[in-house]
NUDRENDO-702306 format. One record per residue (C-alpha): residue number from 1; chain; x, y, z. Coordinates in pm, 1 decimal, always signed. Layout:
BEGIN
> i / ch / X / Y / Z
> NUM / A / X / Y / Z
...
This chain:
BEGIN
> i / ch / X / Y / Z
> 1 / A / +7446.8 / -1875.7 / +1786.7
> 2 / A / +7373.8 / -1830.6 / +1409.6
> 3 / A / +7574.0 / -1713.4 / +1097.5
> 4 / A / +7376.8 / -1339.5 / +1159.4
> 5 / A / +7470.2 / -1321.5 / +1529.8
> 6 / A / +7845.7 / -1380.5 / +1432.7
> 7 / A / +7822.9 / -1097.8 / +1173.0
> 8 / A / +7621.6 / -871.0 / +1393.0
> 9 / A / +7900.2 / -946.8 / +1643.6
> 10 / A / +8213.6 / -889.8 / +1337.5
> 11 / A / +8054.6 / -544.8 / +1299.5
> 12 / A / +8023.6 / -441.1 / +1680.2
> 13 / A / +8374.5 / -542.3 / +1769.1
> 14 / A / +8478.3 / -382.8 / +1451.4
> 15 / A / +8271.9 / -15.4 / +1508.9
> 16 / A / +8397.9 / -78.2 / +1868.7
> 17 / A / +8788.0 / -91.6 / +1751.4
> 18 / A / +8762.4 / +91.7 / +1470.6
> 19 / A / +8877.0 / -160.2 / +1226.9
> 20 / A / +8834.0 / -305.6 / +913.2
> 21 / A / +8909.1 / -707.0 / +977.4
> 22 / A / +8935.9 / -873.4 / +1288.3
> 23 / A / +9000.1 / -1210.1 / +1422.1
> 24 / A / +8757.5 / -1502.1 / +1526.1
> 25 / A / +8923.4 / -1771.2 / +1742.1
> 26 / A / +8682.2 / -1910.7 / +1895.3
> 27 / A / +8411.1 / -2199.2 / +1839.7
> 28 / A / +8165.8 / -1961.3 / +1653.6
> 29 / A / +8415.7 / -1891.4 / +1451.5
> 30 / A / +8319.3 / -2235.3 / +1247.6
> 31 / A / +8019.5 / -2030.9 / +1192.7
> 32 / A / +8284.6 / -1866.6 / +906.1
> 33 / A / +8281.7 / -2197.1 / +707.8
> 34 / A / +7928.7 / -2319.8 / +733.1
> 35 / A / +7531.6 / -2188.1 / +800.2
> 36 / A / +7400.4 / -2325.9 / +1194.1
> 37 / A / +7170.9 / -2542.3 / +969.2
> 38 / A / +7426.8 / -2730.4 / +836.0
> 39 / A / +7580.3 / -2770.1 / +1185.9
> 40 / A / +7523.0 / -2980.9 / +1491.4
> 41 / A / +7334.1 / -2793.9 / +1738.4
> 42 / A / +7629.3 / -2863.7 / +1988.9
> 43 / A / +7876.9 / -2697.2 / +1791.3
> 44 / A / +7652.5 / -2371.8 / +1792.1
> 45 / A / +7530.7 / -2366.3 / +2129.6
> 46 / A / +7788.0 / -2080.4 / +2239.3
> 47 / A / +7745.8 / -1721.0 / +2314.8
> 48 / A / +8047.4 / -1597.2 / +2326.1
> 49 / A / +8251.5 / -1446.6 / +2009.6
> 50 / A / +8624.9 / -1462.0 / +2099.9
> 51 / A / +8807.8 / -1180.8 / +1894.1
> 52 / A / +9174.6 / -1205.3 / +1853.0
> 53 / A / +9365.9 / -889.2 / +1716.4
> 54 / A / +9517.8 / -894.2 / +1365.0
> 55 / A / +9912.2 / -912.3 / +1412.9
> 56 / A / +10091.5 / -594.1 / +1517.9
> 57 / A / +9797.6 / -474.7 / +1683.9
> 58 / A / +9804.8 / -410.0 / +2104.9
> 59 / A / +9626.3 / -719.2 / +2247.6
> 60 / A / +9576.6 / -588.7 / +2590.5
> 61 / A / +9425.3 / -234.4 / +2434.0
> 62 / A / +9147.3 / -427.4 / +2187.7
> 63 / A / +9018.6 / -693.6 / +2482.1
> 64 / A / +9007.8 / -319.6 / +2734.3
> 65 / A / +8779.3 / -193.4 / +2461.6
> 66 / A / +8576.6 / -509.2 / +2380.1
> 67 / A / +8486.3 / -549.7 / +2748.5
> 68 / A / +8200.5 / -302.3 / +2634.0
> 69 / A / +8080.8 / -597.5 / +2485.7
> 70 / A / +8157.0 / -857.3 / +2734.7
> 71 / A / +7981.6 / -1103.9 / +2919.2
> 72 / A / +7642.1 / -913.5 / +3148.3
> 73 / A / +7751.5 / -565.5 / +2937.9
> 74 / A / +7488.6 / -405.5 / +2803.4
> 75 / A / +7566.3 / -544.2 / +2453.5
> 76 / A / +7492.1 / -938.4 / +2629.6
> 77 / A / +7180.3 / -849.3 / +2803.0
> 78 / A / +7050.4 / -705.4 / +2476.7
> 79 / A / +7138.0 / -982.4 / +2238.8
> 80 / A / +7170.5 / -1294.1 / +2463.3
> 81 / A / +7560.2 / -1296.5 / +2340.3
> 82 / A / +7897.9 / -1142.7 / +2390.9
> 83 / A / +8235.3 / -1073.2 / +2240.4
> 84 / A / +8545.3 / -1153.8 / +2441.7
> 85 / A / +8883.9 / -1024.3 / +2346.8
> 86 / A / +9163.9 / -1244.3 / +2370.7
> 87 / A / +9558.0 / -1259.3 / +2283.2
> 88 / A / +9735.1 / -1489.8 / +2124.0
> 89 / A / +9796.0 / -1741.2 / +2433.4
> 90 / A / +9401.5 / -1810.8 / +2442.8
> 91 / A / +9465.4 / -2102.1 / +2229.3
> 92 / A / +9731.0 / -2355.4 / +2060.8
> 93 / A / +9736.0 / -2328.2 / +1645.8
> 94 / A / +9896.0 / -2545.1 / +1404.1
> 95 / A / +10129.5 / -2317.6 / +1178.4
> 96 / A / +10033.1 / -2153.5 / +862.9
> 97 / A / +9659.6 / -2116.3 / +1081.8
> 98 / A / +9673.3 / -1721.2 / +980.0
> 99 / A / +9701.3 / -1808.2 / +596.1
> 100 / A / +9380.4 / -2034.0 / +585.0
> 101 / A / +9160.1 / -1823.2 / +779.3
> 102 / A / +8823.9 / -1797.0 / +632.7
> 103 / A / +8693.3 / -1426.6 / +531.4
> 104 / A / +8332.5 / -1367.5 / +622.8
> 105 / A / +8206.5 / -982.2 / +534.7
> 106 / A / +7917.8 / -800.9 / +618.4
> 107 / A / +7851.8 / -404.9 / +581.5
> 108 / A / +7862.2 / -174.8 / +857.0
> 109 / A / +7612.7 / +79.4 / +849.4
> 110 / A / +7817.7 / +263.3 / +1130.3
> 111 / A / +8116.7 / +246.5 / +993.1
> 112 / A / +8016.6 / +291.8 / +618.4
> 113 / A / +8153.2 / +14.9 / +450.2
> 114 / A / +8236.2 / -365.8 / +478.8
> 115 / A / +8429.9 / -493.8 / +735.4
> 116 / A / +8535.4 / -899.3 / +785.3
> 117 / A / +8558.0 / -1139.1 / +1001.4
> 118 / A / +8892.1 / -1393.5 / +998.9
> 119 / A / +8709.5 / -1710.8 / +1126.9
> 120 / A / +8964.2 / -2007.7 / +1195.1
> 121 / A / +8943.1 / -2281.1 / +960.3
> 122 / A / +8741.3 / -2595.1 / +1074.8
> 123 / A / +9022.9 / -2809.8 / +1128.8
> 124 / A / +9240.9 / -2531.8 / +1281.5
> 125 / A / +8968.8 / -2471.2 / +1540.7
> 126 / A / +8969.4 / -2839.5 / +1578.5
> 127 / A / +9326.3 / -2856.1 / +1629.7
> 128 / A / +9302.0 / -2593.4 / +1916.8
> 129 / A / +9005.2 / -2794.1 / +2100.3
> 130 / A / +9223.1 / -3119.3 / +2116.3
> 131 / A / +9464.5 / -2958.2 / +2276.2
> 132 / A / +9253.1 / -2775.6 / +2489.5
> 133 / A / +9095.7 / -3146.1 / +2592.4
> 134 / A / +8793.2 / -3000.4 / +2782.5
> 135 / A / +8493.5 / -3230.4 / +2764.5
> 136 / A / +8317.2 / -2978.3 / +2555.3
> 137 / A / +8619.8 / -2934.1 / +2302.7
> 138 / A / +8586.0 / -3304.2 / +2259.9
> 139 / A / +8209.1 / -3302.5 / +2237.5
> 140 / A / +8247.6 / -3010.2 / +1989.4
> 141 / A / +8523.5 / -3207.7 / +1744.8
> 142 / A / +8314.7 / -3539.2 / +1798.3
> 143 / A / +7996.9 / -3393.5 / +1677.0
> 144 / A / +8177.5 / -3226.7 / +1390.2
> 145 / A / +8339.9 / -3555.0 / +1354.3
> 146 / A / +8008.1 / -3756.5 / +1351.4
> 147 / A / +7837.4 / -3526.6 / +1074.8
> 148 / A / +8164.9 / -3598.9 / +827.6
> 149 / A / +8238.7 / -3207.8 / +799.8
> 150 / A / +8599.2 / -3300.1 / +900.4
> 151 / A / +8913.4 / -3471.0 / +665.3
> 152 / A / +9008.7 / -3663.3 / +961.5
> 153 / A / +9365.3 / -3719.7 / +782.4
> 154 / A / +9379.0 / -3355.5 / +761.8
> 155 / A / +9313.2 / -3322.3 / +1133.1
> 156 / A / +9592.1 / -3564.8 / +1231.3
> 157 / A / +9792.2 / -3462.2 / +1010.9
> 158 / A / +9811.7 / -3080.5 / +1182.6
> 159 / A / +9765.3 / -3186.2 / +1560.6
> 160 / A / +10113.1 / -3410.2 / +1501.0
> 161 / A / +10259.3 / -3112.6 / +1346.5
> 162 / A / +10142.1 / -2889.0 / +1683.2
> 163 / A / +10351.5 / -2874.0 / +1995.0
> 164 / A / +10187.5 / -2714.3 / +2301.9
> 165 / A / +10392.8 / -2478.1 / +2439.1
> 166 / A / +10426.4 / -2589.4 / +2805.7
> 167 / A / +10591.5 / -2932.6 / +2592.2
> 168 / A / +10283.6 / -3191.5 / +2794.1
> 169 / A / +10235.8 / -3517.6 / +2590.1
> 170 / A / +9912.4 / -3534.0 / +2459.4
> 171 / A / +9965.7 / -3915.4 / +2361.2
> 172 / A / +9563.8 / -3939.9 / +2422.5
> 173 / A / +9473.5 / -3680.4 / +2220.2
> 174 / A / +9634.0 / -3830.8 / +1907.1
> 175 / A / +9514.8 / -4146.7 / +2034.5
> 176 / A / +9127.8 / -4008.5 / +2063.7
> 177 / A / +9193.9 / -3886.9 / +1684.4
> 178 / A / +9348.5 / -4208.2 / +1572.0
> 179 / A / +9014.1 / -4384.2 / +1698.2
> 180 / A / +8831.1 / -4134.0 / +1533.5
> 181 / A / +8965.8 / -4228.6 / +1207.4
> 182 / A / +8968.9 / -4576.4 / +1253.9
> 183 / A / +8605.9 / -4577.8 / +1402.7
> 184 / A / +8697.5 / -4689.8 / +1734.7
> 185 / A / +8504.6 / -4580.5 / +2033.5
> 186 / A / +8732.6 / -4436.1 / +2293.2
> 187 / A / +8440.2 / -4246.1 / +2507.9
> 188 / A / +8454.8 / -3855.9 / +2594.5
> 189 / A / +8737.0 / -3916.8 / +2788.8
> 190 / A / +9103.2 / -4041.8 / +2773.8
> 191 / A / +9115.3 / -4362.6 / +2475.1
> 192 / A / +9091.2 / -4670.1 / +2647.4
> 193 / A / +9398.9 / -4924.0 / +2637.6
């Protein structure tokens, strides 16, 4: 996916819902922060936008209306990508994630005026993928890792701060980070030793 796809995909879901921001959450969402030429090709190899709704809004009512735009919809098979909605379980953020997300705007013809996309910030997003600990979250936050476009103290710094909610100890994942920083080599999976 590229910067244009996410803001072709901002302006569907937001003609779609009929409103003026919305949420990204998902991995294009880093898409907010920098161009796909400044990014790893892993990191951009999604096609999937995952739109959460702004607070007070009814979850279950935007992801009914965004299936229009859901994986083999009409929308998919056109454009080779698709918007999911989600809720606010989909993934685990540190706090204070809603006042550092990144605005990205783009006009609406159909609606008639700009409308934005909330993208996570990078290390946010990161955050949410060490949680999640699939190999693809950790392929995504090594790569990221790899071209320097992460504070690494940063990213410690909020995954210690960031309890899942089901309370599992995630020991490796702050161990993974740790080796990270320290330039250790702990593999894709758990850190050795």
């Amino acid at each position: 996916m590229n910067r244009e796809q996410l803001l072709h995909a901002i302006r569907a879901a937001a003609h779609l819902v009929q409103l003026d921001s919305v949420i990204v959450i998902g991995s294009q969402s880093i898409l907010g922060t920098w161009d796909e030429n400044e990014l790893p090709d892993v990191v951009v190899m999604s096609h999937e936008v995952d739109i959460l709704p702004l607070s007070g809004q009814d979850t279950a009512l935007l992801a009914d209306r965004l299936a229009e735009l859901g994986e083999m919809s009409r929308f998919d098979q056109t454009f080779g990508y698709h918007i999911d909605g989600v809720d606010e379980t989909t993934a685990v953020l540190p706090d204070g994630w809603q006042n550092r997300l990144v605005p990205v705007g783009s006009y609406s013809v159909a609606m008639g005026k700009e409308v934005t996309g909330l993208c996570l910030e990078p290390h946010d997003l990161c955050v949410a993928k060490i949680i999640a600990f699939r190999e693809k979250d950790r392929g995504f936050v090594s790569a990221l890792v790899t071209a320097q476009l992460l504070d690494l103290e940063v990213l410690l710094e909020r995954l210690t701060q960031t309890m899942p909610p089901d309370g599992r100890n995630l020991d490796y994942a702050y161990a993974w980070v740790l080796d990270a920083i320290t330039g250790r080599d702990s593999g894709p999976g758990r850190p050795k030793g």
